[in-house]
N, CA, C and O atoms as a DFTB+ gen file, in Angstrom:
404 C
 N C O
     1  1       0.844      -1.170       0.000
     2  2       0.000       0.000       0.000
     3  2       0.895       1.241       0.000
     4  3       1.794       1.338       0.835
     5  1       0.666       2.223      -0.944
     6  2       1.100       3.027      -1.151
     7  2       1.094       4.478      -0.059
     8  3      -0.023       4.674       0.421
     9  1       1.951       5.283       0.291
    10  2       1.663       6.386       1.463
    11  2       0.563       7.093       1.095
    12  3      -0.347       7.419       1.857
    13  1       0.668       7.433      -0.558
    14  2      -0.904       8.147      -1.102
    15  2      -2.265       7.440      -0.556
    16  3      -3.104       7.878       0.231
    17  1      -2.213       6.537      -1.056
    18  2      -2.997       5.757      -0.853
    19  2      -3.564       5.721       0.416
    20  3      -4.721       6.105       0.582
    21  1      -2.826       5.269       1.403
    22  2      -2.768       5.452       2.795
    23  2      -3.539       6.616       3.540
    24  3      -4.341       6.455       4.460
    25  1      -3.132       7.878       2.948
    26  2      -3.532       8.861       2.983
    27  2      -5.209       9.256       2.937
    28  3      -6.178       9.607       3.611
    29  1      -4.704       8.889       1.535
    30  2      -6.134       9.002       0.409
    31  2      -7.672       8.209       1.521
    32  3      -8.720       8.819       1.729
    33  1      -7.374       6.855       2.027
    34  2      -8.263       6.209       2.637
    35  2      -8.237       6.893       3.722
    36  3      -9.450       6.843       3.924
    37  1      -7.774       7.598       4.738
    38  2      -7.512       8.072       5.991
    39  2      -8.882       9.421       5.496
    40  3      -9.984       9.582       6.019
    41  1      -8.267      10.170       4.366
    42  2      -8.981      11.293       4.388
    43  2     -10.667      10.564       4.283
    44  3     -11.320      10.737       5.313
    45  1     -11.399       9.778       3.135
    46  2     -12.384       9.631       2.801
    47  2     -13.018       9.144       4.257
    48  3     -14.147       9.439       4.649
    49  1     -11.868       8.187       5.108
    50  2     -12.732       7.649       6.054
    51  2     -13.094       9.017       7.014
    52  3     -14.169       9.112       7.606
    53  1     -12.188       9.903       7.066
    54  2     -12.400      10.884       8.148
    55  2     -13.291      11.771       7.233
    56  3     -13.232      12.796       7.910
    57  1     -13.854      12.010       6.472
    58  2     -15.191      13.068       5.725
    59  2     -15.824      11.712       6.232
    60  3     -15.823      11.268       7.380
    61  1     -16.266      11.267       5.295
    62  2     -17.293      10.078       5.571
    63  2     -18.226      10.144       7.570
    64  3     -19.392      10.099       7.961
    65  1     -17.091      10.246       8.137
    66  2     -17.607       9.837       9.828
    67  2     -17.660      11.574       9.931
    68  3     -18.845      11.888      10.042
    69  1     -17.142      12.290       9.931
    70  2     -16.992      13.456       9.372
    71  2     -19.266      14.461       9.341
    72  3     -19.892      15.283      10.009
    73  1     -19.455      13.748       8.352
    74  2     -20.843      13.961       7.638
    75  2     -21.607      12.568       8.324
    76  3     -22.777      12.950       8.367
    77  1     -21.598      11.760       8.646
    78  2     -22.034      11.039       9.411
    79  2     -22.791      11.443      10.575
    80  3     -24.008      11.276      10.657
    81  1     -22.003      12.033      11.576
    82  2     -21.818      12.361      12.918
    83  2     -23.068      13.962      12.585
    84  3     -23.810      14.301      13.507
    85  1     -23.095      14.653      11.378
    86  2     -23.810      15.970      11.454
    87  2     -25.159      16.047      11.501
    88  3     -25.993      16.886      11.841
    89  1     -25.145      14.131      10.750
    90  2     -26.952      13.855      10.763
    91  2     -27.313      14.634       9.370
    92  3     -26.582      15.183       8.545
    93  1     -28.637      14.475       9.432
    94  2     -29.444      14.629       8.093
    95  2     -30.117      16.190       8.288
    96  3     -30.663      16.657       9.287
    97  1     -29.889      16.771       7.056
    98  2     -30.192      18.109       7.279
    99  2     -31.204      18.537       6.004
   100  3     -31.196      17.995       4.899
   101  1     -31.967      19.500       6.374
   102  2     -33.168      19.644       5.246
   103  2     -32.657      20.283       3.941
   104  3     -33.145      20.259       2.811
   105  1     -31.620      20.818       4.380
   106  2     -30.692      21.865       3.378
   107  2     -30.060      20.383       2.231
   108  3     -30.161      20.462       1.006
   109  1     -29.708      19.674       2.638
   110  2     -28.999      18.321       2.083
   111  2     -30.335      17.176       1.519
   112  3     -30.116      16.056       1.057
   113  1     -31.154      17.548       1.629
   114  2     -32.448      16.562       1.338
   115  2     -32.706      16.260       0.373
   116  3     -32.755      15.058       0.112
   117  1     -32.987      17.235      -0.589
   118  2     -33.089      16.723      -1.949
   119  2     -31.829      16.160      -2.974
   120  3     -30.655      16.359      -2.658
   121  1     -32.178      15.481      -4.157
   122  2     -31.250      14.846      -5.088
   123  2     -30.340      15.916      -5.636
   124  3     -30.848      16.936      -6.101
   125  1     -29.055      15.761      -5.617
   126  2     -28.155      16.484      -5.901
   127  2     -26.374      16.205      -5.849
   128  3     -25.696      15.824      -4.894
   129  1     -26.045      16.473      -6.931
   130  2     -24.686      16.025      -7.266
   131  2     -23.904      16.872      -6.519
   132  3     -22.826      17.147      -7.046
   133  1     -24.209      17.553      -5.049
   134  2     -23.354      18.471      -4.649
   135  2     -23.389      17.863      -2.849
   136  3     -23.373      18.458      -1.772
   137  1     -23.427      16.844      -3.124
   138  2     -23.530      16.681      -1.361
   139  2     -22.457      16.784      -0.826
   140  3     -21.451      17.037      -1.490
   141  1     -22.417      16.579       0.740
   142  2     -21.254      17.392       1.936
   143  2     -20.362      16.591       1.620
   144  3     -19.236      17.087       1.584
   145  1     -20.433      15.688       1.412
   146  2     -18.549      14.684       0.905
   147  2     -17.878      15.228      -0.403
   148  3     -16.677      15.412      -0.600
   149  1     -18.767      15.410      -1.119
   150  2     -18.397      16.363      -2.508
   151  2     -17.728      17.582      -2.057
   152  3     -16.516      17.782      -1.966
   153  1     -18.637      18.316      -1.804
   154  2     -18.120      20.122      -1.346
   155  2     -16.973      20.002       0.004
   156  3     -16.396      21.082       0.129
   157  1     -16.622      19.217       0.783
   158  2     -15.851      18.848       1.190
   159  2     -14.355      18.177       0.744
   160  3     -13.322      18.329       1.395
   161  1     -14.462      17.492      -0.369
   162  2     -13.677      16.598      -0.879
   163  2     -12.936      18.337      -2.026
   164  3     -11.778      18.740      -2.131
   165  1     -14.116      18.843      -2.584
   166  2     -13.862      19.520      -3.636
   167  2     -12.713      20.841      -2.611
   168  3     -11.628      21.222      -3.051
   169  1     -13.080      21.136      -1.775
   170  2     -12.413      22.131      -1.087
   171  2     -11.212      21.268      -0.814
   172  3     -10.295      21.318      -1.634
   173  1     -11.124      20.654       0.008
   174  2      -9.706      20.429       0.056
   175  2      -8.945      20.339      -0.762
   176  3      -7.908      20.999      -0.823
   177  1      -9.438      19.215      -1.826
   178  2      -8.584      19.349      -2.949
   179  2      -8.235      20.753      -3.650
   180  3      -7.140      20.831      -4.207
   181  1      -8.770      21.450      -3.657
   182  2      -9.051      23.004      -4.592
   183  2      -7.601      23.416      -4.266
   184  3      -7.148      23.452      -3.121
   185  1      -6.688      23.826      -5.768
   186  2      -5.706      24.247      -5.518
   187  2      -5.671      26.239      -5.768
   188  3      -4.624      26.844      -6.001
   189  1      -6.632      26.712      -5.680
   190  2      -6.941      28.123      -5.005
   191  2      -7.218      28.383      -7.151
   192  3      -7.006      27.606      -8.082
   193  1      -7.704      29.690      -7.119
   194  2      -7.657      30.241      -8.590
   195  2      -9.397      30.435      -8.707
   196  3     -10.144      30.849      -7.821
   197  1      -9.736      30.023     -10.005
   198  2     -11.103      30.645     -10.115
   199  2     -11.767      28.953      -9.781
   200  3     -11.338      27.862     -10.157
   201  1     -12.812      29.259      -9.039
   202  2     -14.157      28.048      -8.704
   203  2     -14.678      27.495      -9.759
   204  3     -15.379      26.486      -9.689
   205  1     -14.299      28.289     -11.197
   206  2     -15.168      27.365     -12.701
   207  2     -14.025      26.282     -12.617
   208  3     -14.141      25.099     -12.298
   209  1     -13.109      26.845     -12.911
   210  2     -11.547      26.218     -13.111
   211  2     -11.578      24.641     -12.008
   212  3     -11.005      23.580     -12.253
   213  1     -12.140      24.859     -11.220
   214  2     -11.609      24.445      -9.829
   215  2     -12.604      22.683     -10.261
   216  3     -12.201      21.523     -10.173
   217  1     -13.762      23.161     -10.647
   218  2     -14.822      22.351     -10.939
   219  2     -14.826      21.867     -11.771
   220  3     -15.123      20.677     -11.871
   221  1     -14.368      22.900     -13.056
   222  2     -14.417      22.132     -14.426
   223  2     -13.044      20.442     -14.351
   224  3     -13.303      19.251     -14.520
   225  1     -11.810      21.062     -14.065
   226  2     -10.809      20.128     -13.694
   227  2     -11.634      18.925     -12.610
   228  3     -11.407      17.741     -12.861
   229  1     -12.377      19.189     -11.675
   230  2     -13.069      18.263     -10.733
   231  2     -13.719      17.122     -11.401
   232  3     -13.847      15.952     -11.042
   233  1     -14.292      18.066     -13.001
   234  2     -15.589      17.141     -13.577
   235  2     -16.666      17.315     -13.110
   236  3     -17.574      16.607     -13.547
   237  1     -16.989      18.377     -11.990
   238  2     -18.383      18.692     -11.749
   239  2     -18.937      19.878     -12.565
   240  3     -18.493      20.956     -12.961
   241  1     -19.864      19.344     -12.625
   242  2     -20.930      20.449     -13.622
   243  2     -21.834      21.143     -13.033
   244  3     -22.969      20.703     -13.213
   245  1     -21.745      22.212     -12.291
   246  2     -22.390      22.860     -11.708
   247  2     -21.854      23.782     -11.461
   248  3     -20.626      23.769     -11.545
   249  1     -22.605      25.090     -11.011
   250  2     -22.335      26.459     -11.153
   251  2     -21.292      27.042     -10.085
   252  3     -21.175      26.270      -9.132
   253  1     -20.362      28.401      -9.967
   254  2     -19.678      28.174      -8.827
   255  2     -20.922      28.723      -7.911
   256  3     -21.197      28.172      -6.845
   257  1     -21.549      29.691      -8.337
   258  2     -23.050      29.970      -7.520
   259  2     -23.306      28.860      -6.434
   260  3     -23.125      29.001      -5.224
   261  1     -23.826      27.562      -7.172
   262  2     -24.109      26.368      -6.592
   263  2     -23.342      26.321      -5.583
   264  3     -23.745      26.746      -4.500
   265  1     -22.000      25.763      -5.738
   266  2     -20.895      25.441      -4.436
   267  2     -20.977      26.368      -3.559
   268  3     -20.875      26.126      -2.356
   269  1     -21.182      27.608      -4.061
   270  2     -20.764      28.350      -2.803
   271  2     -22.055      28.605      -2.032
   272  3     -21.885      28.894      -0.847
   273  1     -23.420      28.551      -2.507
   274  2     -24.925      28.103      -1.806
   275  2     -24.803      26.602      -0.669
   276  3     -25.249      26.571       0.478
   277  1     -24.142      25.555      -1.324
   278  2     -23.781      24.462      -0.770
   279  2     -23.219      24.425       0.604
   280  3     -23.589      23.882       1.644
   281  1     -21.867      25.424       0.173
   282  2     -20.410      25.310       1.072
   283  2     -21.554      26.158       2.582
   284  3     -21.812      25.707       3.697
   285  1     -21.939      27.370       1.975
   286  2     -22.643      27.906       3.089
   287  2     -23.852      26.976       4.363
   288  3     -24.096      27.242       5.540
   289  1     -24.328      25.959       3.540
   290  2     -24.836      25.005       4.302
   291  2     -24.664      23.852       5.143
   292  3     -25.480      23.003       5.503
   293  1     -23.288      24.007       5.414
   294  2     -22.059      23.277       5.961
   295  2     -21.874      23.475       7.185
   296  3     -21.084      24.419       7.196
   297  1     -22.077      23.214       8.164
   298  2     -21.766      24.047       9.701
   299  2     -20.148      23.855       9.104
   300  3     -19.850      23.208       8.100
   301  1     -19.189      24.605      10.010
   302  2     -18.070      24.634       9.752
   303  2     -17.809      23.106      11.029
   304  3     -17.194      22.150      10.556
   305  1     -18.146      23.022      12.085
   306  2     -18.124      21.897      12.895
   307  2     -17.707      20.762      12.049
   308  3     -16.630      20.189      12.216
   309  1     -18.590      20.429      11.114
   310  2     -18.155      19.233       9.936
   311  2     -16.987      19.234       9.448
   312  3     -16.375      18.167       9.407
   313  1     -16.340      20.538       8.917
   314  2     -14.929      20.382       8.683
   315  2     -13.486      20.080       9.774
   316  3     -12.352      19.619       9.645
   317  1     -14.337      20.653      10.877
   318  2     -13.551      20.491      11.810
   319  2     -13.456      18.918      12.208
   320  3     -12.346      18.393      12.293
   321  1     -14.426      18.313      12.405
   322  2     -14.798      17.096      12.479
   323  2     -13.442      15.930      11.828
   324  3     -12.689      15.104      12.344
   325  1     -13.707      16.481      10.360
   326  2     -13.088      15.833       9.547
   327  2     -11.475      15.656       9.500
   328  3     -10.752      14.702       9.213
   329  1     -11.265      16.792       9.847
   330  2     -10.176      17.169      10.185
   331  2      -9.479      16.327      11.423
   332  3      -8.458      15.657      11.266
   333  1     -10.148      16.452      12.617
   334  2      -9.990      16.100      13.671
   335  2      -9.473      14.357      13.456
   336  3      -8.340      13.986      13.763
   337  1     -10.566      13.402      12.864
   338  2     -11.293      12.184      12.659
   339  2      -9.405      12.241      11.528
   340  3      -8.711      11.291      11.890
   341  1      -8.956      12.790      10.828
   342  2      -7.753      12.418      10.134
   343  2      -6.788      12.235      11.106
   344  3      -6.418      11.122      11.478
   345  1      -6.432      13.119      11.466
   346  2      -5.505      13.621      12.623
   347  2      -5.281      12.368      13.365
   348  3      -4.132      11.934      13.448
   349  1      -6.509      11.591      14.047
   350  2      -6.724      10.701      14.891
   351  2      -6.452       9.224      14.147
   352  3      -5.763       8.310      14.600
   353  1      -6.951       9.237      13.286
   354  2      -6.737       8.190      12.112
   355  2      -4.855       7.976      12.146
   356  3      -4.139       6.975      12.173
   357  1      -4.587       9.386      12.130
   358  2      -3.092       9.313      11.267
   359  2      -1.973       8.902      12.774
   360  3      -0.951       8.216      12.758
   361  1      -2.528       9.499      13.791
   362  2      -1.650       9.237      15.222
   363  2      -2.017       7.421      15.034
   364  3      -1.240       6.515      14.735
   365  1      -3.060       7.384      15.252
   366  2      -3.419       5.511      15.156
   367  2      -2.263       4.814      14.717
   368  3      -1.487       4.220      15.465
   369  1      -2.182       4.892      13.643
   370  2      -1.582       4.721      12.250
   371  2       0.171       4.889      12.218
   372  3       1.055       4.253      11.644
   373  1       0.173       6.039      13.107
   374  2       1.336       6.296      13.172
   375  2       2.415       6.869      11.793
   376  3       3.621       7.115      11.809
   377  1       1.378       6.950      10.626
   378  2       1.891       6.701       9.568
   379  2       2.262       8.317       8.709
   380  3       2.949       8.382       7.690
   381  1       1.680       9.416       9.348
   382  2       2.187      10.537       8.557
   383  2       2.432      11.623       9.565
   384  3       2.061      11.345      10.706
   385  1       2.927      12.690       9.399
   386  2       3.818      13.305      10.494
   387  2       2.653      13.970      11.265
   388  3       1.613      14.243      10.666
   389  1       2.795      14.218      12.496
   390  2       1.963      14.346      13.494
   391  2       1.879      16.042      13.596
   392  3       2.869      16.763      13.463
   393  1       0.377      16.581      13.883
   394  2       0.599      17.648      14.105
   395  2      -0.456      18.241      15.173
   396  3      -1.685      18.198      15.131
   397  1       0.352      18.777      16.088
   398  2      -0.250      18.523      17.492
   399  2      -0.811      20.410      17.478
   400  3      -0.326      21.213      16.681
   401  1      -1.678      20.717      18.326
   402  2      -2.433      22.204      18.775
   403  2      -2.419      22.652      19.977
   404  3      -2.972      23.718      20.245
């Protein structure tokens, strides 16, 4: 297994429990290619510049309007969450450099 890799699973598992833990929200209810693992996944990855750019390279088709209607429906708690849930993953793990607060 590769360190990316390694990585890569650490992050999805920590969004995943991440959006889990926030519960079901009315804002998130209906069908839509923009849910909190998406707009989550899409931000981190985002290497800064314009939001078409950011999306078009993503492969998502949707407006930056959209994301940023989305992103606003996000408690920030969730990111923190996610964050946290890596962190904890990665001390476990022992496997990528530690960064303590």
């Amino acid at each position: 297994m590769t360190f990316a890799y390694t990585i890569n699973a650490a992050l999805n598992y920590a969004i995943r429990t991440a959006v889990a833990q926030c519960g079901k929200s009315r804002n998130f209810s209906r069908k839509s290619s923009l849910t909190r693992e998406t707009i989550i996944r899409l931000l981190i990855g985002a290497e800064g510049g314009s939001l078409d750019k950011i999306l078009h390279t993503a492969g998502i088709e949707v407006t930056a309007s959209a994301v940023t209607q989305r992103r606003a429906q996000i408690d920030p708690a969730v990111f923190r969450s996610a964050f946290l849930a890596l962190m904890k993953t990665a001390r476990a793990a022992r496997s990528f450099v530690t960064i303590t607060f």
